[in-house]
C-alpha positions in Angstrom: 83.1 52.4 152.9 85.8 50.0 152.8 84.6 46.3 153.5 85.9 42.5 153.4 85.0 38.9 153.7 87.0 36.8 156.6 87.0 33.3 156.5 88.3 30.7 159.2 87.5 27.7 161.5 86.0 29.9 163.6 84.7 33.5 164.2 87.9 35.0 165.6 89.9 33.2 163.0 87.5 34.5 160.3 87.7 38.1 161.9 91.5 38.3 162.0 91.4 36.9 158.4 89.5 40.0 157.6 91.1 42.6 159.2 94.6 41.6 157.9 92.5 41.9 154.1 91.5 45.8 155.2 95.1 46.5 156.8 93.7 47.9 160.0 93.4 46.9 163.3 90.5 45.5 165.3 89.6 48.4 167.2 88.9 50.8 163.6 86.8 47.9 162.3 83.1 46.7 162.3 82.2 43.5 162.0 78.7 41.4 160.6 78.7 37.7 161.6 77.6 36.2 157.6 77.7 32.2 159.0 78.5 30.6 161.9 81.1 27.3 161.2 79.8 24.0 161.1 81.5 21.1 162.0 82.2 17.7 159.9 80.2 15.2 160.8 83.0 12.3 162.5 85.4 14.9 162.1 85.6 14.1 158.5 82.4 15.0 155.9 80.7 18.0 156.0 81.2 21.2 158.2 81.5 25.0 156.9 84.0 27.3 158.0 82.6 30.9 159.8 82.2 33.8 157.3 82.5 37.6 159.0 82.1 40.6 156.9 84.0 43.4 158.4 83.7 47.3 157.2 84.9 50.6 157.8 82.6 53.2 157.6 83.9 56.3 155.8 84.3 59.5 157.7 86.8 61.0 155.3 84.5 64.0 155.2 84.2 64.1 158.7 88.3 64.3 158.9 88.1 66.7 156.0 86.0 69.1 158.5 87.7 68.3 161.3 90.9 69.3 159.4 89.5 72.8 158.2 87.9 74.1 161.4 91.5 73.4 162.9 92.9 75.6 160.0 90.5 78.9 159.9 90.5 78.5 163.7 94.3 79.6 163.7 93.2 82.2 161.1 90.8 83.5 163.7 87.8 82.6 162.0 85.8 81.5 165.0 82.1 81.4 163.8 82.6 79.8 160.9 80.3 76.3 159.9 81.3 73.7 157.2 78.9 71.5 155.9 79.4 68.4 154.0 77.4 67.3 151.2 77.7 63.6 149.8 79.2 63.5 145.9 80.1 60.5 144.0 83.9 59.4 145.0 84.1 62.4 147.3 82.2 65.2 149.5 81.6 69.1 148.7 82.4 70.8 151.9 80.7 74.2 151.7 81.9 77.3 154.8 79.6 80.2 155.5 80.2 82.7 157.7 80.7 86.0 157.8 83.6 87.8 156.0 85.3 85.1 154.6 85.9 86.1 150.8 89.2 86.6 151.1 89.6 82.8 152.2 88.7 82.4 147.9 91.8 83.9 146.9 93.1 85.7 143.5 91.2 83.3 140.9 90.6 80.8 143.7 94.1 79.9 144.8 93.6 80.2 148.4 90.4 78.1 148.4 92.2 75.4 145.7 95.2 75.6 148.4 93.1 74.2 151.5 91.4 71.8 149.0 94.5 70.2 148.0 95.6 70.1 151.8 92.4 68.5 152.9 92.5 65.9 150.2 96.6 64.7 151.3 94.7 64.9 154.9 92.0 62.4 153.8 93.6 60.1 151.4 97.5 59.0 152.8 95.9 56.1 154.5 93.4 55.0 151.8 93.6 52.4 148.6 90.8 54.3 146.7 90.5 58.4 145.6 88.5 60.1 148.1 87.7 63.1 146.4 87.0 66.5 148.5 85.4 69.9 146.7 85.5 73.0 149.2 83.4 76.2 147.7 82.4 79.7 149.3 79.6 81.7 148.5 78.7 79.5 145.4 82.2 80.7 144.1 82.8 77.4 141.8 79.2 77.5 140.5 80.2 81.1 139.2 83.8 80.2 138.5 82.5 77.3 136.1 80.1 79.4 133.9 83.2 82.4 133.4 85.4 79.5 132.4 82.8 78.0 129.8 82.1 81.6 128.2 85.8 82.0 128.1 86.3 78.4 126.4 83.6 79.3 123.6 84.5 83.3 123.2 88.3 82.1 122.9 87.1 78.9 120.2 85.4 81.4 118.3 88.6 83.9 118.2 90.6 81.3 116.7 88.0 80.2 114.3 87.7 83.8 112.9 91.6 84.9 112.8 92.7 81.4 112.5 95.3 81.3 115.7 95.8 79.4 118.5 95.7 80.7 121.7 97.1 79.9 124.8 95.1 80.4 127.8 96.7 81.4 131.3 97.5 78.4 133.6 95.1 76.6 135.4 94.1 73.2 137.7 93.0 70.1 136.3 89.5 70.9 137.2 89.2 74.1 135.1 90.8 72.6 132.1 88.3 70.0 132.4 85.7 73.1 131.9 87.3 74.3 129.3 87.9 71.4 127.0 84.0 70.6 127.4 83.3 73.9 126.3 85.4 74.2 123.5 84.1 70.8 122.3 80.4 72.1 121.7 81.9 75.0 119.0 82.4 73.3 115.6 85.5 73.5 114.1 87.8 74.0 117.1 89.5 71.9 119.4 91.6 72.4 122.7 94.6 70.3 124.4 97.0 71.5 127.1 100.7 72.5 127.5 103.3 72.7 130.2 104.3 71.4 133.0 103.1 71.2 136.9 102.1 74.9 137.7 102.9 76.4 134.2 100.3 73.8 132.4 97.7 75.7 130.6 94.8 75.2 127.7 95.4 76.1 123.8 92.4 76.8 122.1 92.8 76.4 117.7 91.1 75.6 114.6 90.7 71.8 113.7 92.6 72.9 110.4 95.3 74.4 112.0 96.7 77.6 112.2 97.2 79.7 108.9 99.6 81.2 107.7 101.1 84.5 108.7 101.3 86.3 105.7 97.6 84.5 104.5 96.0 87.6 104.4 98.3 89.3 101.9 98.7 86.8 99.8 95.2 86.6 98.6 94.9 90.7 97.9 94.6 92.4 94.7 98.1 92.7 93.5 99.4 96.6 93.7 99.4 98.6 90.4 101.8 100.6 90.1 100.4 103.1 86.9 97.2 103.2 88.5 96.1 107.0 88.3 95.8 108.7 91.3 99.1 108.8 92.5 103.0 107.4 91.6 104.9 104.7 92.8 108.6 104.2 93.2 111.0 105.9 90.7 107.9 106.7 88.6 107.5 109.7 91.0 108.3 113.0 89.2 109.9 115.0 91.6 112.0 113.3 94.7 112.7 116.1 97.2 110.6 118.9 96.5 107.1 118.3 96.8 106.4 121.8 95.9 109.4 123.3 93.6 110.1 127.0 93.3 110.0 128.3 90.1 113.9 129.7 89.1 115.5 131.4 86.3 118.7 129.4 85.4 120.4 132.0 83.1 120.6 134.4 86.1 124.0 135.1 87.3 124.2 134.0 90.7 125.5 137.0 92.6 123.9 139.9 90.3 124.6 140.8 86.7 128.3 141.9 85.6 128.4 143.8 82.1 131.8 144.9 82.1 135.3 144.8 83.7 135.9 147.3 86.9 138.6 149.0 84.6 135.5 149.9 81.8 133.3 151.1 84.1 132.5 154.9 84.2 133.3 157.2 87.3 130.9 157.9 89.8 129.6 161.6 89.1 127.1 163.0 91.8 124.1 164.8 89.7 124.1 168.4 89.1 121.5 170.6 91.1 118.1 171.4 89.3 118.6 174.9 87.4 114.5 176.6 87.2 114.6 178.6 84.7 112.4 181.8 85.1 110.0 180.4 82.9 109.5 177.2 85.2 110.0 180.3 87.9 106.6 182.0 86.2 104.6 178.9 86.2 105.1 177.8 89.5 102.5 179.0 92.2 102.6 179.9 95.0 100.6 179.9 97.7 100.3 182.9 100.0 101.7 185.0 96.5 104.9 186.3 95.1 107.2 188.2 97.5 110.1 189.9 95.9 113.0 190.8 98.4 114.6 193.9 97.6 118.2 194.2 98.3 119.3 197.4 99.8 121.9 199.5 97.6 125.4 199.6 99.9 126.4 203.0 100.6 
């Protein structure tokens, strides 16, 4: 509620005084008579001028409603009901219906989107902030406790690797979640990057990050004649894991004893002679049969 005190010789005076003060005109304003003038006595001691407080009663939510119906009644979302709920510096505007979820959005855009509208509808005539919250199905109620498990899981991440990590971008709103969760884990701490759209959380350690190579630094140093195994040049064999076993005196395409000129004709062996001896001690198996030649005549 916008309000202001007029002051003036009389009550019309005092009105005008206060309506110029609130920048509107007569027919937006209320008006509460505080005193009537009084004159001076003789024209000159004495007297009171006329005091009239005039207000403005706040219907931003009622614009804000107003504003939305118009929208999701283009969208052909007829039966569709908005309720406003009173919130310090502001109003939560909360729409059932039926099949409206994809009015939310991927991660809430849509539903941010119409919020943002609603609030340049209700604010580009006021002095003040006149905050305006839309939600669907509880969706920011569930949207705030993912965002708080993900600001403590993500805290704790950088606590045990000792990183930072970047979050993906988000509204003011939900890096205000963020940051309050990250505050209740010890030892970490939270700021944002970026700029418009592409500004985003970093969760880190209070110490800062380490270094990369921190976890090599502090291991056991590598010995190199440890048994088990060979390192380097102190290998024994390069590359042949498994060498063959070869006889180096061995000519390499067969063994030469002499010159072609000293070596001995090739003589085919002579036929076996039996002798009847060898003849006589030889068996046979079905017995001896003697052919007889016959005698030419």
């Amino acid at each position: 509620m916008k309000e202001a005190i007029g002051i003036g010789d009389t009550v019309e005076k005092a009105k005008e005084d206060a309506y110029q003060k609130l920048g509107v005109e007569s027919d937006e304003v209320e008006y509460e008579v505080l005193e009537l003038p009084i004159k001076k006595t003789l024209g000159l001691f004495g007297g009171n001028p006329a005091k009239v407080r005039a207000y403005i009663e706040d219907n931003s939510a009622e614009i804000a409603k107003n504003y939305l119906s118009s929208i999701l009644n283009a969208m052909g979302l007829d039966e569709v009901e908005i309720k406003a709920e009173s919130q310090e510096n502001g109003a939560m505007l909360t729409i059932t219906g039926e099949d409206i979820g994809f009015i939310i959005g991927h991660r809430g855009e849509t539903l941010d989107a119409l919020q943002y509208l609603s609030g340049l509808v209700v604010n580009h005539k006021r002095d003040d902030y006149f905050r305006i919250t839309l939600d669907i199905g509880n969706y920011r109620e569930k949207r705030r406790e993912t965002l708080e498990a993900l600001g403590k899981k993500m805290a704790g991440k950088s606590l045990k690797y000792g990183r930072n990590f970047p979050l993906e971008p988000m509204n003011p709103y939900e890096r205000r979640i963020i940051h309050t969760a990250v505050s209740e884990v010890e030892g970490a701490k939270s700021w944002s990057e970026g700029q418009d759209l592409a500004r985003h959380v970093v969760i880190g350690p209070e110490a800062g990050e380490r270094p990369v190579n921190y976890r090599n630094n502090n291991r056991r140093p590598y010995n190199n004649n440890r048994s088990g195994g060979f390192q380097g040049q102190n290998r024994p064999y390069q590359n042949n894991r498994y060498p063959v076993k070869t006889n180096h005196s061995a000519p390499v395409y067969g063994r030469i004893d002499r010159s072609p000129e000293e070596k001995p004709a090739f003589h085919s062996p002579k036929p076996e002679q039996r002798t009847a001896s060898a003849e006589a001690k030889t068996p046979f198996l079905y017995g001896r049969i003697d052919v007889k030649k016959e005698k030419e005549e």
